[in-house]
C-alpha positions in Angstrom: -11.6 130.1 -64.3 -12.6 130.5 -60.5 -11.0 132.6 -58.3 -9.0 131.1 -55.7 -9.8 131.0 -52.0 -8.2 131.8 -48.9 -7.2 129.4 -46.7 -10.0 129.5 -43.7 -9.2 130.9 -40.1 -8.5 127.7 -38.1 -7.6 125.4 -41.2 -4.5 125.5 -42.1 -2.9 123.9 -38.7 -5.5 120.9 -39.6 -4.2 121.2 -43.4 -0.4 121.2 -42.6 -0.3 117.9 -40.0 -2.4 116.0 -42.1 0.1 116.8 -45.1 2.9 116.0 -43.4 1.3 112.6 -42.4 0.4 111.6 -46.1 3.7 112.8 -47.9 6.1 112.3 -45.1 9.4 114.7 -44.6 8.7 118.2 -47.0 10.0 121.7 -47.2 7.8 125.1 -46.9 6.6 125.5 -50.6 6.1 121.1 -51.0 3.9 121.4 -47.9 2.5 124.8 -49.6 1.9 122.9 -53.3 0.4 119.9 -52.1 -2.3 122.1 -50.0 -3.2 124.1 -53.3 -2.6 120.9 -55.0 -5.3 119.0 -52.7 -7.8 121.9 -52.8 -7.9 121.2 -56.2 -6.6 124.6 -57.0 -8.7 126.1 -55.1 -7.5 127.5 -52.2 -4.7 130.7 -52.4 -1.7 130.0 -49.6 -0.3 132.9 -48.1 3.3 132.2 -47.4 3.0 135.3 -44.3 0.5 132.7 -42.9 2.5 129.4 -44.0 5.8 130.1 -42.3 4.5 131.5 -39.0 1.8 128.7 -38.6 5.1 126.2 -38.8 7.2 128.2 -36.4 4.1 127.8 -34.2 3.5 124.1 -34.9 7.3 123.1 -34.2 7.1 125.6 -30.7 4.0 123.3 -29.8 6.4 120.2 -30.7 3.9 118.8 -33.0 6.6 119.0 -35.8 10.1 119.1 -36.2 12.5 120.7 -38.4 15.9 120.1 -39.5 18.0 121.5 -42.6 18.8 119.6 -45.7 18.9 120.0 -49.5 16.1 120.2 -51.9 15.5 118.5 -55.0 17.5 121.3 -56.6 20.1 121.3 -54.6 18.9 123.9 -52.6 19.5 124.8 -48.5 15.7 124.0 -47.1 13.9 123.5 -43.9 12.1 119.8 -43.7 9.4 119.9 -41.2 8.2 116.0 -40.1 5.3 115.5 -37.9 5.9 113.9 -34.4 4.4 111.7 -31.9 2.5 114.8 -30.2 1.5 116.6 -33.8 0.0 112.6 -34.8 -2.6 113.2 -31.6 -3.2 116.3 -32.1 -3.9 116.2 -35.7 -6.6 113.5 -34.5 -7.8 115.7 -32.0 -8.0 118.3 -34.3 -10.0 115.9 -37.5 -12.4 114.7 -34.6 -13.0 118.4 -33.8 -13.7 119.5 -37.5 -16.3 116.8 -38.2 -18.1 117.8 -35.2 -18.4 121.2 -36.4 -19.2 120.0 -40.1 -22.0 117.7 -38.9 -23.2 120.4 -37.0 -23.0 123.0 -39.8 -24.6 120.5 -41.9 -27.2 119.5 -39.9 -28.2 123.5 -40.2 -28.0 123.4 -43.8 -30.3 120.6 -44.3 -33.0 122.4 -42.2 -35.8 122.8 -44.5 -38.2 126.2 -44.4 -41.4 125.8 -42.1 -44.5 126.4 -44.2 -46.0 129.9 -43.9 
């Protein structure tokens, strides 16, 4: 069994809007299972890290929150994306395949002969 990741510095903003525009409307731990779930298990979410980055996210107004019951009948917060959190979770993919071309473009780099 591997051992599981931490979520990268800079990532999990990217990771949060783009679940809330898949899955629609979710609480804390459904946005936090369907990260891990997506990583394919492989990525360890720190709920110190989850919660603030939402606080932040709704302060910014690219998600909203309102109260409402669980599947279990349980008092959660729902976070939703808005208008604002759709652009800048475009802004924020076009950003991150810049910087992955680039950081592949590096990795291909092949060895000049000695």
């Amino acid at each position: 069994m591997s051992e599981k990741r931490d979520v990268q510095q800079g990532t999990l903003t990217l990771m949060i809007l783009k679940t809330l525009d898949v899955m629609g409307r979710l609480h804390g731990y459904g946005i936090a299972r369907r990260i891990e779930e997506t990583s394919g298990g492989q990525l360890a979410l720190n709920y110190g890290t989850l919660y603030p980055a939402l606080l932040k996210l709704e302060q910014e107004g690219f998600i909203k929150a309102e109260w409402g019951m669980s599947d279990n009948n349980r008092r959660a917060r729902f976070y939703a994306l808005t208008a604002a959190g759709r652009r800048q979770l475009d802004r924020e993919t076009r950003e991150w395949q810049q910087t992955t071309d680039m950081i592949a473009a590096f990795l291909m780099q092949r060895r000049a002969a000695t």
